[in-house]
C-alpha positions, -999 to 999 in steps of 0.1 A, spaced: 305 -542 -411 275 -563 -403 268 -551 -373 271 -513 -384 246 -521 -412 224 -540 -390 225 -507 -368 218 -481 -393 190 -506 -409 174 -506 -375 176 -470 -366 165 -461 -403 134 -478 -401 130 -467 -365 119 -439 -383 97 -445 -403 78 -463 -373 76 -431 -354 64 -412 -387 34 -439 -383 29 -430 -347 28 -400 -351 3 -404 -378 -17 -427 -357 -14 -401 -326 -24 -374 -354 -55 -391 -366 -71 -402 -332 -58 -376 -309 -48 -344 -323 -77 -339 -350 -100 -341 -319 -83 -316 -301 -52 -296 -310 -58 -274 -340 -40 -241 -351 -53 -219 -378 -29 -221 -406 -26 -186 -415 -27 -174 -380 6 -161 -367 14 -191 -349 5 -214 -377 25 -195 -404 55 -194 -378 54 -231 -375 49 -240 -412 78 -217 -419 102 -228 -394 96 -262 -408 99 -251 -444 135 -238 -435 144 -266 -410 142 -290 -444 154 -264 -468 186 -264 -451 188 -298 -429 182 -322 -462 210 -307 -487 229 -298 -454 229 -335 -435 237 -349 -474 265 -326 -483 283 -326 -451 280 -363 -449 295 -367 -483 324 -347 -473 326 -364 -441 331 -400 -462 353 -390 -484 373 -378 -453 371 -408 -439 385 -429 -461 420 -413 -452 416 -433 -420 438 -464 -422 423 -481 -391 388 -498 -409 368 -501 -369 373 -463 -363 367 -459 -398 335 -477 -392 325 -463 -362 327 -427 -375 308 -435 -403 281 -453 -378 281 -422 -359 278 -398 -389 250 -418 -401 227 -419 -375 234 -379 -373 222 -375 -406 198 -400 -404 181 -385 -370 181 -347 -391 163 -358 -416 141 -378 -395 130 -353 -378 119 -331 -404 100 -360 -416 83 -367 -382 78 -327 -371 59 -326 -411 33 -354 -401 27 -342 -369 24 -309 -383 0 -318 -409 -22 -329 -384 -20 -297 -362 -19 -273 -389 -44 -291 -412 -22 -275 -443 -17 -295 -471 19 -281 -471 27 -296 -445 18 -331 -457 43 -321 -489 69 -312 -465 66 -346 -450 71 -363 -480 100 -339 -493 119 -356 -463 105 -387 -468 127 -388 -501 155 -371 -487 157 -400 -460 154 -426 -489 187 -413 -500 198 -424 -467 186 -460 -469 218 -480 -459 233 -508 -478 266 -526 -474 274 -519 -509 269 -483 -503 290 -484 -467 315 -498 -491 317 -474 -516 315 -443 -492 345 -458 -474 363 -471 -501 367 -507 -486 386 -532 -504 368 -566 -499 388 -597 -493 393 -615 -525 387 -652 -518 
C-alpha cells in the first residue's frame, strides 16, 4: 500500500511540475515567438478542442474511475487489487493532467484568458485526484489490521 501511494504521490505532483515548465517555457519562449490569433480559425479550433477535451475528460476520468473502484473491491486478491487501482489512477491522473498542461501551454500561445480558466478548471478536477491512503482505503474497501 505504501509503495502504490508513494507512486501515485510522485506521478501526481509530476504534474504539477510540468504545468510549471510549461509555464516557464510559456513565459520565456513562446510569448517571444509562437502566437495565434485567438479568433482566427486555428485559434478558435484549438480553444475549442480544448474546451471539449475537459468537458468530457474531467467528469469522464472521475466517473469511470468511481465505477472502476467499486469494481474492484470484488477482487479478493488485495496486490491485484492494488495494482489495478495503481494502474487506473495514473490513467485518470495523466487525463486530467493533460488538460491541465495543454490549458497553460495554450494560454501562452493563444493569449486568451479562457484558456488560463481552462487551466485551472483542470487544475481542480486533478485536486480531486490528490491520493491519500485513507482515500486508497475507502475506494477499495480495505479492512486494516486491528492491532
Amino acid at each position: 500500500m505504501k509503495k502504490t501511494l508513494r507512486d501515485l504521490q510522485l506521478a501526481y505532483y509530476a504534474v504539477y511540475i510540468l504545468a510549471i515548465m510549461a509555464a516557464l517555457l510559456g513565459y520565456y519562449v513562446l510569448r517571444a515567438g509562437v502566437n495565434i490569433d485567438p479568433l482566427s480559425a486555428t485559434g478558435t479550433a484549438l480553444s475549442s478542442i480544448l474546451i471539449i477535451y475537459i468537458i468530457g475528460s474531467i467528469p469522464g476520468s472521475l466517473w469511470l474511475f468511481h465505477r472502476y473502484s467499486l469494481k474492484l473491491q470484488k477482487e479478493p486478491d488485495i496486490t491485484i487489487r492494488l495494482s489495478k487501482y495503481k494502474k487506473a489512477a495514473f490513467i485518470r491522473l495523466a487525463a486530467i493532467g493533460i488538460a491541465f498542461i495543454a490549458g497553460v501551454i495554450f494560454y501562452y500561445i493563444l493569449r486568451s484568458q479562457s484558456m488560463i480558466f481552462c487551466a485551472g478548471i483542470a487544475a481542480i478536477g486533478l485536486f480531486f485526484c490528490k491520493p491519500a491512503e485513507v482515500k486508497i482505503i475507502s475506494d477499495l474497501q480495505i479492512e486494516e489490521p486491528e492491532v
